[in-house]
C-alpha positions in Angstrom: 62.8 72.4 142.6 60.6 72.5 139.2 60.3 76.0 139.4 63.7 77.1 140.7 64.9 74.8 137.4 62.1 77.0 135.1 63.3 80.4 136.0 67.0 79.3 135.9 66.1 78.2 132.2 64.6 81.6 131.9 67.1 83.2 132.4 69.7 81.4 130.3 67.4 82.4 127.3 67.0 85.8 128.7 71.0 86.3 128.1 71.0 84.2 124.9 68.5 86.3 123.5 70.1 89.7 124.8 73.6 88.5 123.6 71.8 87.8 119.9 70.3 91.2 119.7 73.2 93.3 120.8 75.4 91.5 119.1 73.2 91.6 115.7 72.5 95.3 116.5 76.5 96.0 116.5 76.2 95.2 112.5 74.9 98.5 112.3 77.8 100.0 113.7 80.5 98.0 112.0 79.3 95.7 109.2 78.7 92.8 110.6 77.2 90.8 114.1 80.1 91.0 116.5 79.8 88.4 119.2 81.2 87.8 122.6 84.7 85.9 122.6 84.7 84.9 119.0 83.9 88.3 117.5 83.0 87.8 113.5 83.7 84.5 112.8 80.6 83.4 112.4 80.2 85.2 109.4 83.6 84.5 108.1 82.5 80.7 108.4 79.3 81.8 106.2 81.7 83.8 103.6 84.1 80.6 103.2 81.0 78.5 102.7 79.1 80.9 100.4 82.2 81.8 98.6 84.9 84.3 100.3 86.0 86.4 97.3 82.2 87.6 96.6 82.0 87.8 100.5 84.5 90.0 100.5 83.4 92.2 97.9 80.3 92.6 99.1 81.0 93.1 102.2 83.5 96.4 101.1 80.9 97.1 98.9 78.6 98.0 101.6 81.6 99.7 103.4 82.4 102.0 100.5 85.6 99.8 100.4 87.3 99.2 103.8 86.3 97.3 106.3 87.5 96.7 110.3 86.9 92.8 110.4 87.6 91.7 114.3 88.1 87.8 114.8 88.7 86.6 118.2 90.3 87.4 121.2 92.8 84.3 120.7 93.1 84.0 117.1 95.0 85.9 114.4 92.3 87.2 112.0 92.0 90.9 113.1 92.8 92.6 110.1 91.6 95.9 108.3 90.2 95.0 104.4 90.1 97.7 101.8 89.2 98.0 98.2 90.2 101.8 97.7 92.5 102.8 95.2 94.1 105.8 97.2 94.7 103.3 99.9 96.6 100.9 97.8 98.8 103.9 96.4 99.3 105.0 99.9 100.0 101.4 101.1 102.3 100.1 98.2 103.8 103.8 96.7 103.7 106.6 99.2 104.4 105.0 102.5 106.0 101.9 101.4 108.4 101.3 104.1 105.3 101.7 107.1 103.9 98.3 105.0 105.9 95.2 105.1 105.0 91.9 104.6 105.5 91.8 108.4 106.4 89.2 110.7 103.4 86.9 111.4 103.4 86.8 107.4 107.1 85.7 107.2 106.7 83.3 110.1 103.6 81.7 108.7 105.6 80.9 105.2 109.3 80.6 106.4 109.5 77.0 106.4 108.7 76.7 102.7 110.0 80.0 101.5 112.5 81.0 104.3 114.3 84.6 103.2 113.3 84.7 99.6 111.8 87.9 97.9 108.2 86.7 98.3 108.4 87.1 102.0 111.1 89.0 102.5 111.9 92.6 104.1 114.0 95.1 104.1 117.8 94.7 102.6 117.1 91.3 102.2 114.5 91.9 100.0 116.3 94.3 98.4 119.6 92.8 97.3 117.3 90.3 96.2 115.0 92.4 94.2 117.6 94.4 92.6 119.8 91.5 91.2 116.9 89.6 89.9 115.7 93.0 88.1 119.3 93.4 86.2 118.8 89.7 85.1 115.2 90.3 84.1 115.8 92.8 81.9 118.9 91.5 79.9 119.0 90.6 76.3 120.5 87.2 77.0 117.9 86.5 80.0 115.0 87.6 77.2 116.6 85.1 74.2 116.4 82.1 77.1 112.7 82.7 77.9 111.7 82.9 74.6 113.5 80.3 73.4 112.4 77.9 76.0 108.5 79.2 75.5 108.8 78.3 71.9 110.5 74.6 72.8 107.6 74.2 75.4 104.9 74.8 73.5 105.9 73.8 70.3 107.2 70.3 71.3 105.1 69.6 74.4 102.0 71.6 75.0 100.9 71.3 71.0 101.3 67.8 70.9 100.0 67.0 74.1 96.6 68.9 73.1 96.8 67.1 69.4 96.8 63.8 71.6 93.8 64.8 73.2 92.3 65.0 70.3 93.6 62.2 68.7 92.2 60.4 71.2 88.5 61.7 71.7 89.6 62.3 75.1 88.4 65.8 77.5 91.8 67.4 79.4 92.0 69.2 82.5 93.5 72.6 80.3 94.3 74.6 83.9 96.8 71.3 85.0 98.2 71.6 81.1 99.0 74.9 82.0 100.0 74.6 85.3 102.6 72.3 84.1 103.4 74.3 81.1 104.5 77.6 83.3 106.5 74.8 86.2 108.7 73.6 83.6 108.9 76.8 82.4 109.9 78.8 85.6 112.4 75.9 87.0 113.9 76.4 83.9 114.5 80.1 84.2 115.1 79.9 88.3 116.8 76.6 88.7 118.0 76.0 85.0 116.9 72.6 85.5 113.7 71.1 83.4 111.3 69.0 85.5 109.2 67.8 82.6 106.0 67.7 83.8 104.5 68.8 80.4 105.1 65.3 78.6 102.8 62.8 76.8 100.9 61.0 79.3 101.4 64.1 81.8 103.2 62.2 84.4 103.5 62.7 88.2 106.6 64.7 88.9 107.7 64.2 92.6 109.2 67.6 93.2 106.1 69.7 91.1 103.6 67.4 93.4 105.6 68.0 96.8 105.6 71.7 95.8 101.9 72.0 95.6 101.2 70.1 98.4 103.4 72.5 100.7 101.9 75.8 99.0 98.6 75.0 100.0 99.2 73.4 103.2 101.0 77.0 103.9 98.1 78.4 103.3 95.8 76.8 105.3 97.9 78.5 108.1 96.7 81.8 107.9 93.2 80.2 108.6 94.3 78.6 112.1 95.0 80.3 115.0 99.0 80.8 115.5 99.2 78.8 118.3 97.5 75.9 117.5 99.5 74.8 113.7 102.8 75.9 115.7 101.6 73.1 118.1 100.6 70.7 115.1 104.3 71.3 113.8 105.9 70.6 117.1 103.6 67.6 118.0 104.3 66.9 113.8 100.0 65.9 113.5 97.8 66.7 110.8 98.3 68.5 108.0 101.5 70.2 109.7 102.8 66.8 109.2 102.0 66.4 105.4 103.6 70.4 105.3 106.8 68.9 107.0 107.6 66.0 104.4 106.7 67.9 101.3 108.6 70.9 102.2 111.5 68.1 102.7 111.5 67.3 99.1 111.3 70.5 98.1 114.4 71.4 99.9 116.3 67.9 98.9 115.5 69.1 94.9 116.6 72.5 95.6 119.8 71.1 97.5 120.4 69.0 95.1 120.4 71.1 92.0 122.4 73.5 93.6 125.0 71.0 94.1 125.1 69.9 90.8 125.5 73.3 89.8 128.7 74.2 91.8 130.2 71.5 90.0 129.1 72.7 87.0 130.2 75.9 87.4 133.9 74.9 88.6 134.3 72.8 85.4 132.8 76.6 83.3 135.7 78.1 84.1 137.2 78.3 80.3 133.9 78.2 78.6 132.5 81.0 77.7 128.5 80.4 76.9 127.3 80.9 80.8 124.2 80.1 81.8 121.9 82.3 82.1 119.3 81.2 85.1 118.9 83.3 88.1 121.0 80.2 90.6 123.4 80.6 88.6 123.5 84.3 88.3 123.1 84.5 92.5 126.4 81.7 92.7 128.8 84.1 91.0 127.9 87.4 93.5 128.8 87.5 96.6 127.2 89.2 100.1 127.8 92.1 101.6 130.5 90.6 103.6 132.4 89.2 100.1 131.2 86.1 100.9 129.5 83.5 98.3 126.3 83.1 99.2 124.6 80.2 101.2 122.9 77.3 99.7 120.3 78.0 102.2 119.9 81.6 100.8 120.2 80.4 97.2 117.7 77.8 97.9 115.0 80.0 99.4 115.7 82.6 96.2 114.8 79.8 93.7 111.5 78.2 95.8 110.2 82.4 95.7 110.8 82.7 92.1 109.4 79.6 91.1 106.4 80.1 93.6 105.6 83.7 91.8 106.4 82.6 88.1 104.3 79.1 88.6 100.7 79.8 89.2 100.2 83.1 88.3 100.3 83.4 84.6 98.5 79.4 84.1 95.7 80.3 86.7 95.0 83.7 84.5 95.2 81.8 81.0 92.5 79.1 82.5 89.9 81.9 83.7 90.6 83.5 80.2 89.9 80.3 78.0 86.9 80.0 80.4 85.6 83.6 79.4 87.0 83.3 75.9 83.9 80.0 75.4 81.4 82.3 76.7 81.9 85.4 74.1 83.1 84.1 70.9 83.0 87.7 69.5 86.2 88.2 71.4 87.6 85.1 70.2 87.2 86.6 66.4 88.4 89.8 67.3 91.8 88.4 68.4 91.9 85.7 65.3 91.4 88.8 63.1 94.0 90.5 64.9 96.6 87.4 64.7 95.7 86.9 60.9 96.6 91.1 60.4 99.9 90.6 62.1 100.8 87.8 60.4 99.8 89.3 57.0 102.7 91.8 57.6 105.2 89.2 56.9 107.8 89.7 54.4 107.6 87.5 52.0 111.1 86.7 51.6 112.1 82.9 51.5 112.5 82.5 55.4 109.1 83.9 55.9 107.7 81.9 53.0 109.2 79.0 54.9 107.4 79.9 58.2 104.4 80.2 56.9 104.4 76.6 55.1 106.2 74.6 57.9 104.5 75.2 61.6 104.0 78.4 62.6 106.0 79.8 65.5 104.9 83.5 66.3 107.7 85.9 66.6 108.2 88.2 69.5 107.7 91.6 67.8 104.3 89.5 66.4 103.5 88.6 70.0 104.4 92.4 70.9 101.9 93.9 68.4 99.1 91.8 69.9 97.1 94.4 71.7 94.1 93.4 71.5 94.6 90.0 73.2 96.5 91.5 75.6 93.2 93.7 76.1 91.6 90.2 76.6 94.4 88.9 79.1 94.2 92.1 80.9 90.3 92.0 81.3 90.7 88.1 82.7 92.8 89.4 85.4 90.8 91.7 86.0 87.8 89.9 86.9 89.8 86.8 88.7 92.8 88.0 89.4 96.1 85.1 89.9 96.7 86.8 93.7 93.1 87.8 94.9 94.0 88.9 98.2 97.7 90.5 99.8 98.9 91.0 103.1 100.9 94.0 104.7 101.7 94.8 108.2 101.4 98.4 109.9 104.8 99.0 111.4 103.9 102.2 113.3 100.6 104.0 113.7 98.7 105.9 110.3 95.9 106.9 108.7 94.3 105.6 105.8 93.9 108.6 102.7 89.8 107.5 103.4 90.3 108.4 107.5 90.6 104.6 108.5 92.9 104.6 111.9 95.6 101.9 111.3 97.5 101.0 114.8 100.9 99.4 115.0 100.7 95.7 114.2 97.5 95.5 112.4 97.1 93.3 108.9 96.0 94.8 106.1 94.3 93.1 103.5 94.1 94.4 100.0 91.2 92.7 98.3 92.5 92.5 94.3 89.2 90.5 93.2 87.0 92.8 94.5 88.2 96.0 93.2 88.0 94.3 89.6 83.8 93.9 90.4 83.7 97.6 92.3 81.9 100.2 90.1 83.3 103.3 91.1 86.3 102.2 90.3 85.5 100.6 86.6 81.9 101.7 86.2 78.5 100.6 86.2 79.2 97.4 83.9 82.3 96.1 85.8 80.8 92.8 86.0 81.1 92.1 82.0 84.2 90.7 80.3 84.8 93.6 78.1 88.7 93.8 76.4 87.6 97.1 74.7 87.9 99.4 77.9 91.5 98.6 77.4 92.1 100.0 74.2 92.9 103.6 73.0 92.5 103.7 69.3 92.9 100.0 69.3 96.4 99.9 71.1 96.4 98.5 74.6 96.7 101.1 77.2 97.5 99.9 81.0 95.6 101.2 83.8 97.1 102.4 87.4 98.7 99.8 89.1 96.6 101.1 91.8 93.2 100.5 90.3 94.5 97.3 88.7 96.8 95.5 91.1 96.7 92.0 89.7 100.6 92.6 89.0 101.1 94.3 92.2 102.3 98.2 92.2 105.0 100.8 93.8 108.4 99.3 94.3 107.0 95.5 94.9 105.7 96.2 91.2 105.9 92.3 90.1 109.5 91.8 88.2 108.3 89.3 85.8 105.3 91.3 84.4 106.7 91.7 81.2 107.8 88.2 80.8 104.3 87.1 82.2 102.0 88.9 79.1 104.9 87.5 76.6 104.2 84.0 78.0 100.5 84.5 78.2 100.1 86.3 74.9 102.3 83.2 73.3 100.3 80.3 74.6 97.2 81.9 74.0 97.7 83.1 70.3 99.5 79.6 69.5 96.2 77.8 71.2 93.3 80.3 69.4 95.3 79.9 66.3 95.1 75.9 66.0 92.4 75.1 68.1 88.4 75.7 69.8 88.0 75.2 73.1 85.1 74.1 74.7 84.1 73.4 77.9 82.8 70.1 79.2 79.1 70.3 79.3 77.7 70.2 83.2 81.8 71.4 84.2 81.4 73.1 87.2 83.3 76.5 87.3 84.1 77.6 90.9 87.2 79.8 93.0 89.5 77.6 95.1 90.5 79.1 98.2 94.4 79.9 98.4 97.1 81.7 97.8 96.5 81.8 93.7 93.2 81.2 92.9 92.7 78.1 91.1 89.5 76.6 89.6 88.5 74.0 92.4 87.6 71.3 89.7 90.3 72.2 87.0 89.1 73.4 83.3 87.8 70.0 81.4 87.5 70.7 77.9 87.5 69.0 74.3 89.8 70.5 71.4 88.4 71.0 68.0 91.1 71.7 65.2 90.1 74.7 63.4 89.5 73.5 59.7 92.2 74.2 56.8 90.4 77.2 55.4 90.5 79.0 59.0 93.7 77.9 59.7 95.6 79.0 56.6 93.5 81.9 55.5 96.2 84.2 56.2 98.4 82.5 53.8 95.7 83.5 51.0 95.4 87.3 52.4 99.8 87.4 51.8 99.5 85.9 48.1 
């Protein structure tokens, strides 16, 4: 019996062990330990734990930039990763209709962002797309942004920083800015103002609801299909939480666009309009003549405020972060604000700017190449979106030879083509605004070698608008103010769909002194 049990043991271990070393051996053949049934999880455990964007780049790295990852049998993490420049052109430019979002994408997010342009294919995504570009680009939808930039910063974000200091007190700068941009965005999609970004920096019920679904919504694409469609139906778990803030959301939304229909059917005989994009989508109609529905106008305004939120406050917090840890760049763009504002005429409305507070004026902000240099090298290194999903819709080939069949995800790894060196050179790793300049004007890059702003004809509509509102805040911020980081203020990614510093950005404000702060006042006289 002893014995029968011994070489029964004996050969369990004799599989175990077989198992192990084939399965290790297939990382020779594709990059990582492929195991029976749940294929390379186990590594994609490791990489979460470790830290999945420098997983990921590494891993590429290794695989001269694409990668075949196989998850298991039952789950939905087979995807194909990739890093290579030709293959984003050929995936976002020259065969952008073979990659859509796709539909396990727009099923994962439909219940927060339903049919809006973040998720959206096709005509829908067109008609969307192509209204929202005529707006973006009109004089009277540029004079609302700025103007609302200027009332945000001047009368909220300044003073909430001078309270700060006023009050000896550290502040978490990335929620500052995060609330900044919300307000910002509802203003320009919904026309409404939250007012998150007030003294005290009160809980907002809709901005917290919102937050709460986006990340929720992304812990999806982590869990097998099956199993969060089950947590929803069963409404357990986090698919619970997902289910009431998304409820929230929607009753805002519902509610604002109600408000507005009354508005509108009282604007008859007036005629300053409003300029947001609800109201904009309210006065067209479909392609049936038809106005459009509230559902429909709802999920347009959730998309637009999801894209215009986290993006620009996430990149202005990594930048601040880099801007502590080279203060020669910090001089270089306080040099460069101080020339620009030297240029002033010194006619009595100018002499009037410069001894009340000083608001920079957009063809200041415009000529500020060098921090856009700065900006532009942030997003380079930790780009807002570090990762993107497509969907093959019929089989191809990869420019590189990769085999793409029908149905399979592609992921296009932004963060780790910043840190590649074939694609930015040997020092790639350093924070280094100069590679951006041409004679000291800013020069962009491919939108296939830099993709923090997407590229082809999913090119991000708000890009513009994004380097305005980051050049703005930043120069109004350097201007006034030091940064510093808390002391022992730990610095890490946060996984999801922007990425967030997990702990926030605590620092302490220092006014700059008199002499610093007015020194171009003594360069104009």
């Amino acid at each position: 019996m002893l014995m029968s049990e011994i070489q029964s043991f004996e050969v369990v271990l004799a599989v175990i062990i077989f198992v192990a070393i084939h399965s290790l051996r297939q990382k020779k053949h594709h990059g990582l330990p492929l195991w029976p049934l749940v294929g390379m999880l186990p590594s994609l455990f490791i990489g979460v734990q470790t830290g999945i964007y420098e997983w990921v780049t590494s891993l590429l790295h290794r695989q001269n930039g694409t990668f075949l990852f196989k998850g298991p049998s039952f789950s939905n993490l087979n995807c194909v990763l990739t890093s290579d420049p030709r293959n984003l052109e050929y995936l976002l430019k020259t065969k952008f209709s073979n990659f859509p979002k796709g539909e396990y994408f727009r099923n994962t997010v439909r219940d927060l962002l339903g049919d809006g342009i973040f998720s959206a294919d096709d005509e829908t995504w067109r008609r969307q797309r192509k209204t929202a570009s005529v707006e973006f680009h009109s004089s009277e939808f540029r004079n609302m942004t700025a103007e609302s930039l200027i009332e945000l910063v001047h009368c909220r974000l300044l003073p909430v920083l001078e309270d700060s200091i006023e009050q000896s007190t550290s502040i978490d700068l990335q929620d500052v800015l995060l609330r900044l941009t919300f307000d910002n965005v509802c203003m320009i999609a919904f026309g409404v103002d939250p007012g998150c970004l007030s003294p005290g920096l009160p809980k907002i019920p809709f901005a917290q609801a919102f937050e709460e679904a986006t990340e929720v919504t992304v812990l999806r694409f982590f869990i097998p299909t099956f199993i969060w469609k089950a947590m929803r139906y069963l409404n357990v778990g986090i698919e619970r939480k997902l289910k009431y803030s998304i409820t929230q959301v929607h009753e805002f939304a519902n509610q604002v666009i109600t408000t507005r229909k009354k508005e509108l059917s009282l604007e008859l005989h007036d005629k300053k309009l409003k300029s947001d994009l609800l109201t904009i989508f309210m006065r067209l109609k479909d392609e049936e003549g038809k106005p459009f529905s509230d559902t429909f106008l709802r999920d347009i305004c959730v998309n637009f405020i999801l894209a215009g939120r986290d993006t620009s406050s996430v990149a202005l917090s990594w930048f601040f972060w880099l801007l502590e840890k080279h203060p020669e760049v910090e001089k270089q763009i306080l040099e460069e604000i101080q020339n620009i504002l030297c240029q002033r005429d010194t006619d009595m409305e100018d002499l009037a700017d410069i001894k009340g507070p000083l608001v920079f004026k957009p063809h200041e902000v415009k000529k500020m190449d060098y921090l856009q240099a700065a900006l532009s090298e942030a997003l380079r290194l930790y780009p807002s979106v570090p990762l993107d999903h497509k969907e093959v819709l019929e089989d191809d080939v990869f420019p590189d030879g990769t085999i793409l069949k029908k149905g399979t995800k592609v992921i296009y790894a932004i963060y780790a083509m910043g840190r590649t060196d074939t694609i930015w050179g040997k020092d790639c790793r350093e924070y280094k605004p100069e590679r951006w300049l041409r004679d000291r004007r800013f020069m962009s890059e491919s939108a296939y070698k830099f993709t923090a702003f997407n590229g082809g004809p999913r090119l991000c509509l708000g890009k513009d608008f994004a380097y305005y509102q980051m050049k703005f805040v930043a120069a109004s911020i350097i201007y006034r103010y030091r940064v510093k980081v808390d002391k022992n203020h730990v610095v890490v990614p946060k996984l999801a769909l922007t990425m967030y510093m997990k702990n926030g950005l605590k620092v302490t404000l220092k006014r700059k002194d008199e002499s610093e702060l007015h020194n171009h006042i003594s360069l104009l006289s």
